[in-house]
Each structure stands twice: as structure tokens, then as C-alpha cells.
Wavefront OBJ file of the C-alpha trace (Angstrom):
o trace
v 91.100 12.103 47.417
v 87.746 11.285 48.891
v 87.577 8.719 51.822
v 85.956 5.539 50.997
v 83.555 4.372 53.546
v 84.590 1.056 54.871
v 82.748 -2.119 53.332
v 82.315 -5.484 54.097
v 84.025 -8.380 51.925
v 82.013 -11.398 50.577
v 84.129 -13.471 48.859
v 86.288 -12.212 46.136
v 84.150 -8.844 46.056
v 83.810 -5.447 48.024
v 80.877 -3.736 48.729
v 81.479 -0.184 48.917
v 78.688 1.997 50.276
v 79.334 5.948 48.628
v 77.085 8.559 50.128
v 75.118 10.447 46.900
v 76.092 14.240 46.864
v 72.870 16.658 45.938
v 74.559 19.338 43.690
v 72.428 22.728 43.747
v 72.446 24.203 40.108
v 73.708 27.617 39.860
v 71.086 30.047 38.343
v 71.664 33.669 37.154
v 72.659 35.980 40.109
v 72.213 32.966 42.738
v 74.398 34.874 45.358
v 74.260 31.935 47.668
v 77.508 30.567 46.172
v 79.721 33.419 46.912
v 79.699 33.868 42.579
v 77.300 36.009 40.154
v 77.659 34.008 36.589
v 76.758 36.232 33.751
v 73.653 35.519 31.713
v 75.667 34.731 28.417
v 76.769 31.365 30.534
v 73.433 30.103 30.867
v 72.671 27.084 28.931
v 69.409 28.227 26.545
v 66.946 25.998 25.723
v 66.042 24.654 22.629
v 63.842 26.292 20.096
v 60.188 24.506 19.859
v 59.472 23.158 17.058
v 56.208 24.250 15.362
v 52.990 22.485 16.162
v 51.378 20.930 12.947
v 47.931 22.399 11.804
v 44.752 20.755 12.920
v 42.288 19.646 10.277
v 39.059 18.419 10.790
v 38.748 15.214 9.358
v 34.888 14.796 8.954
v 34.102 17.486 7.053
v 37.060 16.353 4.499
v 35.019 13.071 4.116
v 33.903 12.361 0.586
v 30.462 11.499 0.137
v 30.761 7.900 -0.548
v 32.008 7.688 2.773
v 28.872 10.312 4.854
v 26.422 8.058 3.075
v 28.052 4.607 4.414
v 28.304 6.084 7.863
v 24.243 7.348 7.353
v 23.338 3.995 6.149
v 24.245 2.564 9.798
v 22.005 5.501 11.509
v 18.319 5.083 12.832
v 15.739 7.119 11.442
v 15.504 9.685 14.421
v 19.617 9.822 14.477
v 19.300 10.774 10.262
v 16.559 13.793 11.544
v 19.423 15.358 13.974
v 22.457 14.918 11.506
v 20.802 16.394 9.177
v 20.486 19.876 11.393
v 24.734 19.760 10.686
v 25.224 21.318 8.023
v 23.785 22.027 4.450
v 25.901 19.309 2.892
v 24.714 17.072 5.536
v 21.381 17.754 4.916
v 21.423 17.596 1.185
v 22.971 14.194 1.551
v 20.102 13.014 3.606
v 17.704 13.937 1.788
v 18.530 12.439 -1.183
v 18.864 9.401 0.739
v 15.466 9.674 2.201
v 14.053 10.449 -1.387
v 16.121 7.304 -2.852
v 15.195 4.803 -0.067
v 11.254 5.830 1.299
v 8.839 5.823 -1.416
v 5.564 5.161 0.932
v 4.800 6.398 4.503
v 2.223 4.890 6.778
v 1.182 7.062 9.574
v -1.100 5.244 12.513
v -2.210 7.531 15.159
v -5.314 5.729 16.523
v -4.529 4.711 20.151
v -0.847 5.794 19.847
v 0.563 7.520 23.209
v 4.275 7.544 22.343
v 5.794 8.877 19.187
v 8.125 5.865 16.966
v 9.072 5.917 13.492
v 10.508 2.684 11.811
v 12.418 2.381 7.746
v 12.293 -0.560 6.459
v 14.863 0.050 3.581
v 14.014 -3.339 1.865
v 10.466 -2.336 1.486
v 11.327 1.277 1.365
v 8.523 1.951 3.874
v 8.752 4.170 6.510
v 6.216 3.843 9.529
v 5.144 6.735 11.905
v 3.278 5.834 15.282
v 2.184 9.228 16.740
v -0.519 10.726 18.473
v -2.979 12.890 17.248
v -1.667 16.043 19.116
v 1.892 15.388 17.259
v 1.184 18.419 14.523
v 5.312 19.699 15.019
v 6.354 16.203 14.542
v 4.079 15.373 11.525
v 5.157 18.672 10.060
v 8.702 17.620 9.854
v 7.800 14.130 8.344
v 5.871 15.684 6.327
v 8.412 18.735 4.762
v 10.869 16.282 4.406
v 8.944 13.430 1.862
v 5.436 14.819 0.582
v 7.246 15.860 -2.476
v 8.235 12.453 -3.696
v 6.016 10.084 -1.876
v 4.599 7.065 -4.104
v 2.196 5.197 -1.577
v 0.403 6.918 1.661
v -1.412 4.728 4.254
v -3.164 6.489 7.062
v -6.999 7.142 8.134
v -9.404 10.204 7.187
v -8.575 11.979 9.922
v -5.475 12.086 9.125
v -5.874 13.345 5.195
v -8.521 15.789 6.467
v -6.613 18.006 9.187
v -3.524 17.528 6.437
v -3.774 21.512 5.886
v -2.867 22.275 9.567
v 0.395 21.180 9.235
v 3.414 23.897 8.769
v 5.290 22.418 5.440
v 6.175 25.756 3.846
v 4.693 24.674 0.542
v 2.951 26.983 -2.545
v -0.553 27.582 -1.526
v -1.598 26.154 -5.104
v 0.759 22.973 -5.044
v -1.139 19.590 -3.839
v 0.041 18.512 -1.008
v 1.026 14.648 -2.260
v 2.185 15.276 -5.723
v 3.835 12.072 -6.572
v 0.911 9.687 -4.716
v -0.405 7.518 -6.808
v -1.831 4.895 -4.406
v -3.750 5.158 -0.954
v -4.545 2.570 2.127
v -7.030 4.441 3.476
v -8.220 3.173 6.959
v -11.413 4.041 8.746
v -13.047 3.323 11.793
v -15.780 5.854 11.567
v -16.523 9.077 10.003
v -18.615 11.910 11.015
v -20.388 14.507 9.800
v -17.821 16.958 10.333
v -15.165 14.988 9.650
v -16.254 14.027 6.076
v -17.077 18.276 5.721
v -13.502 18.840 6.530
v -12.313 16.406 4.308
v -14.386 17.650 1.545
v -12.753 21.547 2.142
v -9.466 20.050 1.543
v -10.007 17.255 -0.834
v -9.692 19.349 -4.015
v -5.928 19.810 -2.704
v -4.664 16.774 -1.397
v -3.274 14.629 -4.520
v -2.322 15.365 -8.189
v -2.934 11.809 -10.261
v -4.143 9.286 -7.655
v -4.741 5.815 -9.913
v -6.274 3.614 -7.127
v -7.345 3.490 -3.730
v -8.044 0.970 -1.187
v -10.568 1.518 1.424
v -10.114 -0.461 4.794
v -13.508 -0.651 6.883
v -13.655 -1.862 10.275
v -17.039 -2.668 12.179
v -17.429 -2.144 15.279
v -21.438 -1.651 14.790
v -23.169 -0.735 11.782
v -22.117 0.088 8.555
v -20.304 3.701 7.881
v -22.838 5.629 5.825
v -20.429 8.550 5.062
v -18.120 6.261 3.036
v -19.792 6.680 0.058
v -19.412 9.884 0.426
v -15.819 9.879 0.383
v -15.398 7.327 -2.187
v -17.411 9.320 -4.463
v -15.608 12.580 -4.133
v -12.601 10.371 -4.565
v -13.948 9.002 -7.693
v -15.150 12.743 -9.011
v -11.880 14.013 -8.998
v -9.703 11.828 -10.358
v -11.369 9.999 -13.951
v -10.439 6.538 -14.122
v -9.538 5.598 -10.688
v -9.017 1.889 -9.029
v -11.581 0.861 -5.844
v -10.245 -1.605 -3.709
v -12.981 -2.443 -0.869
v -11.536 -4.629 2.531
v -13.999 -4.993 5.457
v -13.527 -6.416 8.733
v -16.502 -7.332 10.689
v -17.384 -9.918 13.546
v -20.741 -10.720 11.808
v -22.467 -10.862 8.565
v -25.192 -8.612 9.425
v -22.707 -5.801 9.499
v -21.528 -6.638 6.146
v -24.850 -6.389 4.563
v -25.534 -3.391 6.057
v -22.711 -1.619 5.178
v -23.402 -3.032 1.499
v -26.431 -1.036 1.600
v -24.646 2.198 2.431
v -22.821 1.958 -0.819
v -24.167 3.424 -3.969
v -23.373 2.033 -7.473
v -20.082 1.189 -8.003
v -16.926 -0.975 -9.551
v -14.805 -2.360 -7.362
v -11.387 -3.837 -8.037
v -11.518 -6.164 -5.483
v -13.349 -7.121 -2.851
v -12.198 -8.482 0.727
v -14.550 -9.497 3.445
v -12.517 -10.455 6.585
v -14.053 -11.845 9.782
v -12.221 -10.015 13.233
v -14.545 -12.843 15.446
v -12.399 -15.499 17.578
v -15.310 -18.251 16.389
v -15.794 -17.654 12.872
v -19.213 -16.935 12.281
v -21.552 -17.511 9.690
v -21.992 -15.915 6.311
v -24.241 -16.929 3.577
v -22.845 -16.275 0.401
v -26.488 -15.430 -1.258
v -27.106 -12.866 1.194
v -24.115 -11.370 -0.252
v -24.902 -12.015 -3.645
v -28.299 -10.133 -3.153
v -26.815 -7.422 -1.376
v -24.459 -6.352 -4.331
v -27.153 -7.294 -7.010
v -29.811 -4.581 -4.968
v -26.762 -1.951 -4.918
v -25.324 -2.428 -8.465
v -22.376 -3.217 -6.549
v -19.964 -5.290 -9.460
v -16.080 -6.508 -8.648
v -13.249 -8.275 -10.551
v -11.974 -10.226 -7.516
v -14.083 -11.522 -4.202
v -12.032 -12.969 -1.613
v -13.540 -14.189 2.018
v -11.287 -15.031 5.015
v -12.054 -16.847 8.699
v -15.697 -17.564 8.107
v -18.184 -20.028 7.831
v -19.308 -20.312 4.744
v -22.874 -21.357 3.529
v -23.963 -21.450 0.210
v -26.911 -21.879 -2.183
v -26.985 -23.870 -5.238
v -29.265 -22.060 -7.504
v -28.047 -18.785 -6.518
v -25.054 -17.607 -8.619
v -22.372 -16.348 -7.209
v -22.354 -12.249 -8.176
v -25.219 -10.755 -10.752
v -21.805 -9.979 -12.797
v -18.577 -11.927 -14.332
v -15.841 -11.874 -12.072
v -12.136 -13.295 -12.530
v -11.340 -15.134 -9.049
v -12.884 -16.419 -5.972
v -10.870 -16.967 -3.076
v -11.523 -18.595 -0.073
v -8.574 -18.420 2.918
v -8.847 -19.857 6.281
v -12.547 -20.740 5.605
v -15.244 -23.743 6.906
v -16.855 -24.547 4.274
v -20.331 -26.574 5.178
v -21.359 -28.598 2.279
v -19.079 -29.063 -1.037
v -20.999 -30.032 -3.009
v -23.214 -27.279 -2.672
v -20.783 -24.529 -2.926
v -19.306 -26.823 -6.743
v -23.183 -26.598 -7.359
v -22.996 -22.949 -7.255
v -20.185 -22.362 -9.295
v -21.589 -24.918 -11.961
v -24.516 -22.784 -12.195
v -22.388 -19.481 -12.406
v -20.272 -21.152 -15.160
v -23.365 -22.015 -17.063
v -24.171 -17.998 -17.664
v -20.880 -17.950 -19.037
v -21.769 -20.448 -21.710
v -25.231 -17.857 -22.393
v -22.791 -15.368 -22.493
v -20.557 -16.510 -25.160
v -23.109 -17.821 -27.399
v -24.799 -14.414 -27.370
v -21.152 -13.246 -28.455
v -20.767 -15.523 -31.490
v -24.487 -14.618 -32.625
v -22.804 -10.859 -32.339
v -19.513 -12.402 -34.140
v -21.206 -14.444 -36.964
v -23.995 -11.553 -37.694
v -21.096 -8.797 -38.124
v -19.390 -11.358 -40.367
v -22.359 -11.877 -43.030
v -22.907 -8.245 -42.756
v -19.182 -7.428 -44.052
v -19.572 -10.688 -46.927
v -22.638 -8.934 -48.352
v -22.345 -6.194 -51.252
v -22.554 -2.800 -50.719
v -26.441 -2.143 -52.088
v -26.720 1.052 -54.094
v -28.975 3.861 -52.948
v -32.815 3.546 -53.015
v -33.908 5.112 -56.579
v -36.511 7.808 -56.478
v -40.137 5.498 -56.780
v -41.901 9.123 -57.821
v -39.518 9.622 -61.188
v -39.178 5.665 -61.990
v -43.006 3.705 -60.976
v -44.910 7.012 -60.831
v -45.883 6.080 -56.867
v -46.644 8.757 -54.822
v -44.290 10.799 -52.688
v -46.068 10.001 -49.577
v -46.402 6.407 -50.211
v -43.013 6.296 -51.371
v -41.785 7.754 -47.713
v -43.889 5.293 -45.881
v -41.862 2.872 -48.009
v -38.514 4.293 -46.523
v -39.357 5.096 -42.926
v -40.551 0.500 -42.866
v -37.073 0.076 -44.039
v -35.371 2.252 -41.690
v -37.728 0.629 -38.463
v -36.493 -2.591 -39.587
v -33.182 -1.835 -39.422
v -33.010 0.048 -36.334
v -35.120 -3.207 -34.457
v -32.354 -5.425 -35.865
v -29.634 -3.338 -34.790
v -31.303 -2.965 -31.417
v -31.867 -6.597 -30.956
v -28.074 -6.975 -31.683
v -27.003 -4.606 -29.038
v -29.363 -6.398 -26.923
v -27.333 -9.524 -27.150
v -23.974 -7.812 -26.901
v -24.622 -6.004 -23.899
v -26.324 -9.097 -21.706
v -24.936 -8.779 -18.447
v -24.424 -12.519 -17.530
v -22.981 -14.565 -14.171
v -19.205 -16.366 -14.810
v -16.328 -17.119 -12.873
v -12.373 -18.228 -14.181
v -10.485 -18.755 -11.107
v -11.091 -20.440 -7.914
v -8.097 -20.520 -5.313
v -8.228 -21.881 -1.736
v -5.575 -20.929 0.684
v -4.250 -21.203 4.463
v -6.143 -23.570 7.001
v -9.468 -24.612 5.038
v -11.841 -27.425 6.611
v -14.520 -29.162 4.484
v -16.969 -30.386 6.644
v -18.608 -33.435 4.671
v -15.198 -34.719 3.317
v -13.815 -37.583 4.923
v -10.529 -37.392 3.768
v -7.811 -35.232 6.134
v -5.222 -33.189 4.963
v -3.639 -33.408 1.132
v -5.945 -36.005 0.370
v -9.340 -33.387 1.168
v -7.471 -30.739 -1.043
v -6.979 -33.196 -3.680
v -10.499 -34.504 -3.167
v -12.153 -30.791 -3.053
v -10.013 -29.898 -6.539
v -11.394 -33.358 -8.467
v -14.191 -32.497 -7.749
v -14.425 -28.770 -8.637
v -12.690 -29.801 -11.978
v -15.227 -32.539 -12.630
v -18.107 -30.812 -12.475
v -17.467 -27.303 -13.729
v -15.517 -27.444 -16.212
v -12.936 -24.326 -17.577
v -12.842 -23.552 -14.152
v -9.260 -23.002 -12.946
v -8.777 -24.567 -9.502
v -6.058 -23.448 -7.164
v -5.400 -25.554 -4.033
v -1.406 -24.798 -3.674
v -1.767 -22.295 -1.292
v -4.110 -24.805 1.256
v -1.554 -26.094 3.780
v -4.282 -27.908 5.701
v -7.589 -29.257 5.399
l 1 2 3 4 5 6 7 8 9 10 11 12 13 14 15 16 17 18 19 20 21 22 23 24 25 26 27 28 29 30 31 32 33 34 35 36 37 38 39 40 41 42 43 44 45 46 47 48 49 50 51 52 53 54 55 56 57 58 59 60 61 62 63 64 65 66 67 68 69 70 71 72 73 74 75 76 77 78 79 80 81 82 83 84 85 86 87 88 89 90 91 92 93 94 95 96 97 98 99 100 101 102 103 104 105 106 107 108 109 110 111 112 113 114 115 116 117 118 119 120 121 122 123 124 125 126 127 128 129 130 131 132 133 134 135 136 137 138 139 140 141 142 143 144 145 146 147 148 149 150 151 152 153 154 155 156 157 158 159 160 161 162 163 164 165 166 167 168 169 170 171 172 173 174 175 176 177 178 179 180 181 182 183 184 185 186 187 188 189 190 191 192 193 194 195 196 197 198 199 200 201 202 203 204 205 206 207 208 209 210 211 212 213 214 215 216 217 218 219 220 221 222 223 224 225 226 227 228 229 230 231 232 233 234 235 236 237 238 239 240 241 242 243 244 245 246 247 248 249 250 251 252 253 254 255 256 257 258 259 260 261 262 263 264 265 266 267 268 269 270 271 272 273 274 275 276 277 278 279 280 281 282 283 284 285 286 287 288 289 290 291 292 293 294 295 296 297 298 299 300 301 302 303 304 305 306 307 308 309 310 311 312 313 314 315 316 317 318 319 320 321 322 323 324 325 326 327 328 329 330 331 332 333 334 335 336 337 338 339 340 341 342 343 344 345 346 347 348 349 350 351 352 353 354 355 356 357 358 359 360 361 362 363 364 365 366 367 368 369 370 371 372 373 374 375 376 377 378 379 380 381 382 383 384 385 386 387 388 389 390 391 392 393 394 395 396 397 398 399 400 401 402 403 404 405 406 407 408 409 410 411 412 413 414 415 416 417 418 419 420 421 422 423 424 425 426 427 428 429 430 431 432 433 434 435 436 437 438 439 440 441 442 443 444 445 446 447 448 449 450 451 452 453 454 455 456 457 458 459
């Protein structure tokens, strides 16, 4: 028996202090112990279960699931996942094709390279210098093909062919573009020849343009150029015109660098702090002297001065808008439109002359042919062709005079529409009541004219 070390009582208990004994294991052929244990004694240890096989869980992903995860990535993070695989990159791409339809690429005074999607829009926005060709070239592989809208300067469109996008040498480079911002800021000699080399190339149906102009001197003569090889290669197209200018002078002389043309629409925007002054017949003349004609004429942030006996464009055109503007004397920008709106009246009754002419001309019998004078009076065949040829000059002056009528170009106007912060110098009334004021009297005195003050928050 083992001797118990002696304790101490408290109370009705014992405490017993035992010393721990360390027991050494005995291994196979451990001599120390005096004893050699076979190996069959040893306890074995148990087998190991095997280890279960690693998958990898993200390339098992169904692509419901990739395309949720991609719709929480940046635009940069989509351009390196995309490097993955081929799945990856298929994925991707279809996104990019489903969700950017029009690319806007600004490189004047960029230093740093950005690119921005805006899904709802489905816009996708490149700041980049003009040294970024590799980064370009991967924009570009990845959505020229399906590309609806392009925004971006000349520059731009003419060193297009310097970028690597592994394309067919006789594909266009924008296929699907059917509308173009283009932006300029000037354009010289040898910019407009290299856009010319490469023009031919550069889109398959383009349906309308818009060319943004900004001043900083005097007007850009090459950009009539431009819009003319534009409008050369592709029948039918659209011309929207915007220019920005700090004074009026600039926009009549880059008027007069313009050659005959349609336009659209027609923006004139004022880039001045003050706004400065613009005379509305100097316009007028300007477009007249250039056989310069538009559907829509919009002015924004100027001063506006106006002449009563001068109409407002030697053509018809739909609306007239006027945003942000000072207008100097109402009544004689209403006088002006009264006396567009009374061509209009020239206009249509030269159209029901047209109308009610055509009309008695279908009421009226067919006549039967001339008979032959020589065979029936016994006249002679020479008088009896003078006869003939006096008919025939008296038809073809009637039929002229006609066509005269019908083709009168004449001065109108249907829609006026005022909008943002608009001041009206000689009425007294502030706010809604100058609006409402402005529109009575619009209304009042030309009348069929459609008057739209909604978008005028202040007066």
C-alpha cells in the first residue's frame, strides 16, 4: 500500500496532498526498462480517413450568378476579369454589347486616363489623353462593332486608323453608328486632309450629325469642309449646328464660312459671364446671304435685340426658343413675329390658288385632239403650226406661273417657347405675372402662334 502524505483537517473533511507520478511510455526496444516488448504489442494507430476532393467553386457558377457578381464591378475591374478566361470574357462582352450603346471619348486637356458607365443611360465616357493609342485600342476592339451613338472631336475620328483593332481592312470602322456629337475647337489644314484620307471608312449608314463649334476667335473655315464630305457620303443625312461664342461678331463670321445648307436645328449659345448682345437681324441677314435655312432656332444667355420689320429667317421654320435670355423691348420682338406670321398667310393663299386651280382643272372634260386645219378648213400647214405652237406657249406660261406660286419661298413661324431664367426689360410685372403678361400678349397679337412659357421658372 502506498503511504498517504499527512493532511490537515478542516472540519468534517481531509485534505490529502498525493504527489503525481510521470509514467515513461515504453516504446519498441526501449532497453532502459530492463524489457524489449515485441513490435506486435504496439498499439497501431488508426487508419486516416480519406481527404474529400477539392472543387473549385467559381468556375461551377452558373451564369446568372457571373453576371450578378459583374453587375457590381467598375468598368476598369470588368477589363481585367475579362483576361480570366474565355467564358469570362464572352460573358462580358455580351454585357458590354447589352448595356453601352454610345461612347464619348474627350481627350482635350485630359492628363489622367478615367472611364465612367452610366448603365441607365447606357453611356460609357472615356477621359484620356491624346498619347493613349494602347488604351483607345482596347476601348475600341471591344464596342466599335455595335456602337449606336459616338461623341468625340475631329481629331479624334481622323487618327481613328492608327489604332490596333484587328478588324477587315474593308469593314468601316463604326458599323452600327448612326448618330455623331462631333466637337471642334479648331481644324487645320492637315487635320481636315487626314480626315478626308479616312473619311470614306469611318461609318456605314450615319442618319444625322451634330456639329458642336466653340469660338475662341474667328469662325472655323474648314467646317464646311467637313460637313460637306459628311453630307457627300451619306444621301439624306440630318445637320444639327450648336455654337458657342462670347460675342456676336463671331457668330456672323462663322455664318459666312458656311456654304448652302439645311440645318435641323440651330443652337447659338453665349460662353460670356455678361451676356452680350446679339441682334437677331444681323442673324437673319447672315443666313439669308448664305442660303443658310433651319427647322428649329434656339438662342441661350444673350441679350437679345430685335427689329420689327425684319422677319425672323428668309425661310419657314417650326420653333423659336429663347432660354435664359434678356430680352430688350417686347413689343418689338411680338412685332417681329407678327410680321413673320403674316408671310405665312401669303404663303397659304398662294397654296389654295395652287389647290382651287388643280381642282377646276380635274372638273373640266377631257378635250379631244386638235383636228388637222389642212384636211378640214383648207388653212395652210404653216399657218396651221403657228396655230399650235400659241396654244402650247400659253399653256406652258400658265403652268409656269403656277409653279411660280407653289414654289414661293415665304417667312412663318408655329412655335414659340421660352425657358429657364428670362427677364423682359420693359415689363413691369415680376415673376409669373411677366410670363403670363409676355404670353397675352404674344397670343394677342399674332395669332396661330403657339406660345410656350411652362418651361420659364423666372422672369
Amino acid at each position: 500500500m502506498k503511504a498517504v502524505p499527512q493532511g490537515r483537517a478542516e472540519g468534517n473533511y481531509i485534505m490529502v496532498l498525493v504527489k503525481k507520478r510521470v509514467l515513461r511510455s515504453k516504446k519498441v526496444g526501449d532497453t532502459a526498462s530492463g524489457t524489449v516488448l515485441p513490435s506486435s504489442s504496439t498499439t497501431s494507430e488508426p487508419p486516416t480517413t480519406p481527404q474529400p476532393r477539392k472543387w473549385n467553386i467559381i468556375p461551377s457558377l452558373p451564369d446568372v450568378v457571373l453576371l450578378q457578381i459583374f453587375s457590381e464591378l467598375s468598368y476598369p475591374d470588368l477589363c481585367q476579369a475579362e483576361l480570366i478566361c474565355k467564358r469570362w470574357q464572352r460573358l462580358i462582352h455580351g454585357k458590354f454589347r447589352r448595356e453601352i450603346h454610345e461612347l464619348v471619348v474627350e481627350q482635350m486637356g485630359c492628363r489622367n486616363i478615367q472611364a465612367r458607365q452610366n448603365v441607365g443611360a447606357r453611356r460609357l465616357t472615356i477621359l484620356c489623353p491624346f498619347e493613349a493609342a494602347d488604351f483607345l485600342s482596347g476601348v475600341m476592339r471591344r464596342h466599335h462593332a455595335w456602337l449606336t451613338r459616338l461623341t468625340c472631336d475631329v481629331s479624334f475620328l481622323a487618327n481613328v486608323g492608327k489604332l490596333r483593332l484587328n478588324k477587315d481592312s474593308r469593314k468601316k470602322y463604326f458599323t452600327s453608328v448612326e448618330n455623331i456629337w462631333i466637337v471642334m475647337l479648331a481644324c487645320s489644314d492637315e487635320l481636315l486632309t487626314e480626315f478626308a484620307a479616312i473619311e470614306e471608312m469611318l461609318f456605314l449608314k450615319l442618319h444625322h450629325v451634330t456639329f458642336q463649334i466653340h469660338l475662341l476667335g474667328d469662325g472655323i473655315r474648314n467646317a464646311a469642309s467637313i460637313l460637306r464630305l459628311l453630307q457627300d457620303r451619306n444621301p439624306g443625312l440630318t445637320i444639327s449646328l450648336e455654337i458657342h461664342a462670347e460675342k456676336a461678331k463671331q457668330i456672323i463670321s462663322q455664318l459666312d464660312c458656311l456654304d448652302e445648307i439645311h440645318l435641323k436645328s440651330l443652337k447659338i449659345i453665349c460662353t460670356d459671364l455678361d451676356a452680350a448682345k446679339l441682334h437677331l437681324n444681323e442673324i437673319s441677314d447672315a443666313c439669308s446671304s448664305r442660303k443658310i435655312s433651319f427647322d428649329w432656332l434656339g438662342f441661350r444667355d444673350w441679350y437679345i435685340f430685335t427689329d420689327p420689320c425684319t422677319p425672323l429667317a428668309p425661310h419657314h421654320v417650326d420653333t423659336f426658343r429663347l432660354s435664359s435670355c434678356t430680352i430688350a423691348n417686347v413689343d418689338s420682338l411680338i412685332t417681329m413675329l407678327a410680321t413673320t406670321q403674316a408671310q405665312k398667310e401669303l404663303r397659304k393663299v398662294g397654296q389654295d390658288v395652287v389647290a382651287a386651280s388643280q381642282q377646276k382643272e380635274n372638273q373640266e372634260p377631257k378635250k379631244p385632239p386638235p383636228p388637222d386645219f389642212h384636211s378640214i378648213f383648207g388653212f395652210s400647214v404653216k399657218k396651221a403650226r403657228r396655230v399650235e405652237l400659241d396654244a402650247k406657249a400659253d399653256m406652258e406660261a400658265e403652268e409656269r406661273a403656277l409653279a411660280a406660286i407653289e414654289k414661293v419661298e415665304v417667312n412663318a413661324i408655329d412655335h414659340l417657347e421660352l425657358a429657364g431664367h428670362c427677364v423682359f426689360t420693359n415689363i413691369s410685372f415680376l415673376d409669373k405675372k411677366a410670363r403670363d403678361e409676355f404670353e397675352y400678349r404674344a397670343k394677342t397679337r399674332v395669332e396661330r402662334l403657339q406660345v410656350d412659357v411652362s418651361q420659364c421658372y423666372f422672369c
